[in-house]
SELO-464999 format. One record per residue (C-alpha): residue number from 1; residue in three letters; chain; x, y, z. Coordinates in steps of 0.2 Angstrom, whole numbers, plus 5000, padded with zeros to 4 digits. Example, Ala and Ser with C-alpha at 12.3 -4.5 7.8 and 13.67 -1.06 7.14 Angstrom:
BEGIN
<paza><seq>1</seq><type>ALA</type><mol>A</mol><east>5062</east><north>4978</north><up>5039</up></paza>
<paza><seq>2</seq><type>SER</type><mol>A</mol><east>5068</east><north>4995</north><up>5036</up></paza>
END
This chain:
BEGIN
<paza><seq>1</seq><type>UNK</type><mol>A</mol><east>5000</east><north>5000</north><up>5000</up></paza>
<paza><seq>2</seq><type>UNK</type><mol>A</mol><east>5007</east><north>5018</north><up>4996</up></paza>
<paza><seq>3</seq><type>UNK</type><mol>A</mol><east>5002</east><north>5026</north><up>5011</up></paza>
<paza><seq>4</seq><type>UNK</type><mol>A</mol><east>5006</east><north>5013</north><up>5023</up></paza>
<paza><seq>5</seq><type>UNK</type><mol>A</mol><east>5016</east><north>5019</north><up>5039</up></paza>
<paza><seq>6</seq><type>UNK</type><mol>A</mol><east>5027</east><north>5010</north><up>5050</up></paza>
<paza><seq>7</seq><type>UNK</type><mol>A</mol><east>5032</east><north>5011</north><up>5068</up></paza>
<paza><seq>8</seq><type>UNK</type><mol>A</mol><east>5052</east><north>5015</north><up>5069</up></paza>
<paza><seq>9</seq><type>UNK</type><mol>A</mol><east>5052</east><north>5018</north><up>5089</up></paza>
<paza><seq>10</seq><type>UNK</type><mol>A</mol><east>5041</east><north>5019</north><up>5107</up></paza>
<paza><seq>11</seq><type>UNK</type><mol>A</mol><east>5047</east><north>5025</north><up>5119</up></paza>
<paza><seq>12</seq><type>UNK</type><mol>A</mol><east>5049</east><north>5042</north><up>5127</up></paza>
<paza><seq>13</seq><type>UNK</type><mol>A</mol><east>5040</east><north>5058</north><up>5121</up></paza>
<paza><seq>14</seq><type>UNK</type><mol>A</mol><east>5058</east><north>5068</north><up>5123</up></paza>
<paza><seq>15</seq><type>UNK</type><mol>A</mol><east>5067</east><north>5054</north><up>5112</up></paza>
<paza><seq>16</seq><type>UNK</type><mol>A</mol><east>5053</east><north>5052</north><up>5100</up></paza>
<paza><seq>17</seq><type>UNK</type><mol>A</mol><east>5052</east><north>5076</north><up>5097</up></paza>
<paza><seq>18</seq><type>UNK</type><mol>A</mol><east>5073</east><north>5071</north><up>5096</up></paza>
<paza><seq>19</seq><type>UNK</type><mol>A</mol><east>5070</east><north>5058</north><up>5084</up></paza>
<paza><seq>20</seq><type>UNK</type><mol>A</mol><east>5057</east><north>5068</north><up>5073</up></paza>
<paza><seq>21</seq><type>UNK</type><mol>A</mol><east>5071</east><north>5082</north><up>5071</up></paza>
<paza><seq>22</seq><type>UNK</type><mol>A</mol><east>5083</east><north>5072</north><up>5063</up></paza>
<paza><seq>23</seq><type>UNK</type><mol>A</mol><east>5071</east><north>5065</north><up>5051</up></paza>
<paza><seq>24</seq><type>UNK</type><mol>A</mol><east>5064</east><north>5079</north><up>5048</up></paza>
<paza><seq>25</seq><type>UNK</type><mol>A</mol><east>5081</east><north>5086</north><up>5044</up></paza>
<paza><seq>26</seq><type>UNK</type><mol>A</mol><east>5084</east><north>5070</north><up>5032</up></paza>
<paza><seq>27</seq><type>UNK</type><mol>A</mol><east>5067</east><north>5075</north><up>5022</up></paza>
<paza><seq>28</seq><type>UNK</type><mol>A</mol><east>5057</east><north>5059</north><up>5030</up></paza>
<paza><seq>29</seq><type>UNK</type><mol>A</mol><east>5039</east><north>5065</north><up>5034</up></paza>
<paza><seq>30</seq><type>UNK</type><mol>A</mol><east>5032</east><north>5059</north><up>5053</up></paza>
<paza><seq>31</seq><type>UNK</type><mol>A</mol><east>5019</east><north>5056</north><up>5064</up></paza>
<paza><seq>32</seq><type>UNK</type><mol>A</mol><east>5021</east><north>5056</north><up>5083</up></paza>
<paza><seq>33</seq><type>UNK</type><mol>A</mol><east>5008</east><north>5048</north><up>5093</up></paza>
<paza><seq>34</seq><type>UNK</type><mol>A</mol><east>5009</east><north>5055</north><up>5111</up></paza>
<paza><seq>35</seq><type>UNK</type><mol>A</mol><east>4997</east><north>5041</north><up>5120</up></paza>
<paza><seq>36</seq><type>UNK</type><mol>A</mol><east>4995</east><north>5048</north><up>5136</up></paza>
<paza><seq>37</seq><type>UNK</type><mol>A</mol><east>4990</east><north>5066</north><up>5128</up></paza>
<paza><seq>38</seq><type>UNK</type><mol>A</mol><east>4978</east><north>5058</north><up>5117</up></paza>
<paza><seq>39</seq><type>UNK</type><mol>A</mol><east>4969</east><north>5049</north><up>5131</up></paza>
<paza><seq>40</seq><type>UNK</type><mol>A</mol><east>4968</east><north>5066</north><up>5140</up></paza>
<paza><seq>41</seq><type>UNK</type><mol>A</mol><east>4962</east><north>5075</north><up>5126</up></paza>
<paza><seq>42</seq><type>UNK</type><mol>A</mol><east>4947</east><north>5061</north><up>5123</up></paza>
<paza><seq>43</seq><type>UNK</type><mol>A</mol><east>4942</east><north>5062</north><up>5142</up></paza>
<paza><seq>44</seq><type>UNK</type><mol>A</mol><east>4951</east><north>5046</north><up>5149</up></paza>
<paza><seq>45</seq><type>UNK</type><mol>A</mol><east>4968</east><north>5040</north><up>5157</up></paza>
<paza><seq>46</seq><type>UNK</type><mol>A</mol><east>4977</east><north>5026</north><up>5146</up></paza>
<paza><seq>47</seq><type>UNK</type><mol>A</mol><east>4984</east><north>5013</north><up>5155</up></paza>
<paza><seq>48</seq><type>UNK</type><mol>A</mol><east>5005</east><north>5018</north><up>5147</up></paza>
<paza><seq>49</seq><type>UNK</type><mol>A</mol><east>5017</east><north>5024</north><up>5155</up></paza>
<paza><seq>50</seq><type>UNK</type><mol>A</mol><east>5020</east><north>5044</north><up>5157</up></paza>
<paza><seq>51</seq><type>UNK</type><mol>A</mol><east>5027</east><north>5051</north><up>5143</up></paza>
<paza><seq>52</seq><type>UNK</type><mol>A</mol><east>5026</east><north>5036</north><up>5132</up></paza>
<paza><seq>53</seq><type>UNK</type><mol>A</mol><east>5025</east><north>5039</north><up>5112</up></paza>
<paza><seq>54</seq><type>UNK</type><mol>A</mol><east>5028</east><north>5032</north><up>5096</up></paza>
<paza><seq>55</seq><type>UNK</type><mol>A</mol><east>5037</east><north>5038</north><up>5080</up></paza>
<paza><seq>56</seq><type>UNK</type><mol>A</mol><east>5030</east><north>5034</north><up>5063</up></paza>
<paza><seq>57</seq><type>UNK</type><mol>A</mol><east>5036</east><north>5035</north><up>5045</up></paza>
<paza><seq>58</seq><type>UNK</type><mol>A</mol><east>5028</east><north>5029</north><up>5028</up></paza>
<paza><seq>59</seq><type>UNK</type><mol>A</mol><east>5032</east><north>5014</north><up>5022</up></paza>
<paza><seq>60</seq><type>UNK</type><mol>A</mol><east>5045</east><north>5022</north><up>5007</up></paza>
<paza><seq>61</seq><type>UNK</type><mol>A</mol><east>5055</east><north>5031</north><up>5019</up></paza>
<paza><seq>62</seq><type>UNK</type><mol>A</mol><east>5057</east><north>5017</north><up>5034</up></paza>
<paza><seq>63</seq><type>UNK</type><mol>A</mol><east>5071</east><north>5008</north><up>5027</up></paza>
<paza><seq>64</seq><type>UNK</type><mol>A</mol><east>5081</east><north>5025</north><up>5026</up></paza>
<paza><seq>65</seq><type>UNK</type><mol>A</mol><east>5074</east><north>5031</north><up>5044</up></paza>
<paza><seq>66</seq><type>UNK</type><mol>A</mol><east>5080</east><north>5015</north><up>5050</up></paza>
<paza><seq>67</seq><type>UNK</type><mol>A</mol><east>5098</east><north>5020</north><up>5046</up></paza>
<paza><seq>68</seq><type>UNK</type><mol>A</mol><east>5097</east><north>5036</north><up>5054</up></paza>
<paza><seq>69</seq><type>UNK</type><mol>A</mol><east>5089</east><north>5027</north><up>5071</up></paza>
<paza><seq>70</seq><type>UNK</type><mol>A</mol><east>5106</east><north>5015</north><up>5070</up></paza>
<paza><seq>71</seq><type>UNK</type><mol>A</mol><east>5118</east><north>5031</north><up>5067</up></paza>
<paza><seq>72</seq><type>UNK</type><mol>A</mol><east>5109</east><north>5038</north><up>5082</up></paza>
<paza><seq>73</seq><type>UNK</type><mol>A</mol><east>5111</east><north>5022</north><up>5093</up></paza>
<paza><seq>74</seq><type>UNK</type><mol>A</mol><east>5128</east><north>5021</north><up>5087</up></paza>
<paza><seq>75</seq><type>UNK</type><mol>A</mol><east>5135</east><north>5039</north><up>5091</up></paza>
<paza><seq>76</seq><type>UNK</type><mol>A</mol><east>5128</east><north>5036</north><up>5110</up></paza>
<paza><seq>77</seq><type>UNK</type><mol>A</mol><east>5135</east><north>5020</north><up>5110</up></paza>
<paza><seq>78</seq><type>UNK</type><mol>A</mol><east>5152</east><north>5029</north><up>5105</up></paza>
<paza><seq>79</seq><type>UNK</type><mol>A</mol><east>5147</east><north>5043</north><up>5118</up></paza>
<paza><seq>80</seq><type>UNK</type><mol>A</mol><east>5144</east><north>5030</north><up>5134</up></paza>
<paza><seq>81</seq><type>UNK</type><mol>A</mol><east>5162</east><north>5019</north><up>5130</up></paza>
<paza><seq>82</seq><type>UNK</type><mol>A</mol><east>5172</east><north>5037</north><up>5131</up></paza>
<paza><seq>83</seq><type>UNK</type><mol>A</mol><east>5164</east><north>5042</north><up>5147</up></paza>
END
């Protein structure tokens, strides 16, 4: 399906606004699902975990945002094993 999305992280809200700049900045269009935020705004708490979110991209783009999640994972990998 052409307009297909994919999940490409959960996980926290900060991480997943983080996330959405640097695919942004690569040209991959995004959706971020706050789930706690949606509950609220439709009148209910959802049983997730404060903060929790999820980063989307279509379909055409997810192998390529997948490369930029593992250059992101690699830099604080880098990052920890020099501290």
């Amino acid at each position: 399906m052409e307009n297909e999305i994919k999940k490409v992280y959960t996980g926290s809200y900060m991480n997943a606004e983080f996330i959405g700049s640097v695919l942004d900045q690569n040209g991959i269009r995004f959706l971020i699902r706050n789930y706690q935020q949606e509950s609220l705004v439709a009148g209910w708490a959802a049983n997730v975990i404060k903060g929790e979110a999820a980063v989307y991209v279509f379909s055409e783009d997810y192998d390529k945002a997948m490369l930029l999640l593992d250059d992101i994972n690699a830099c604080e990998i880098d990052e920890e094993s020099m501290n």
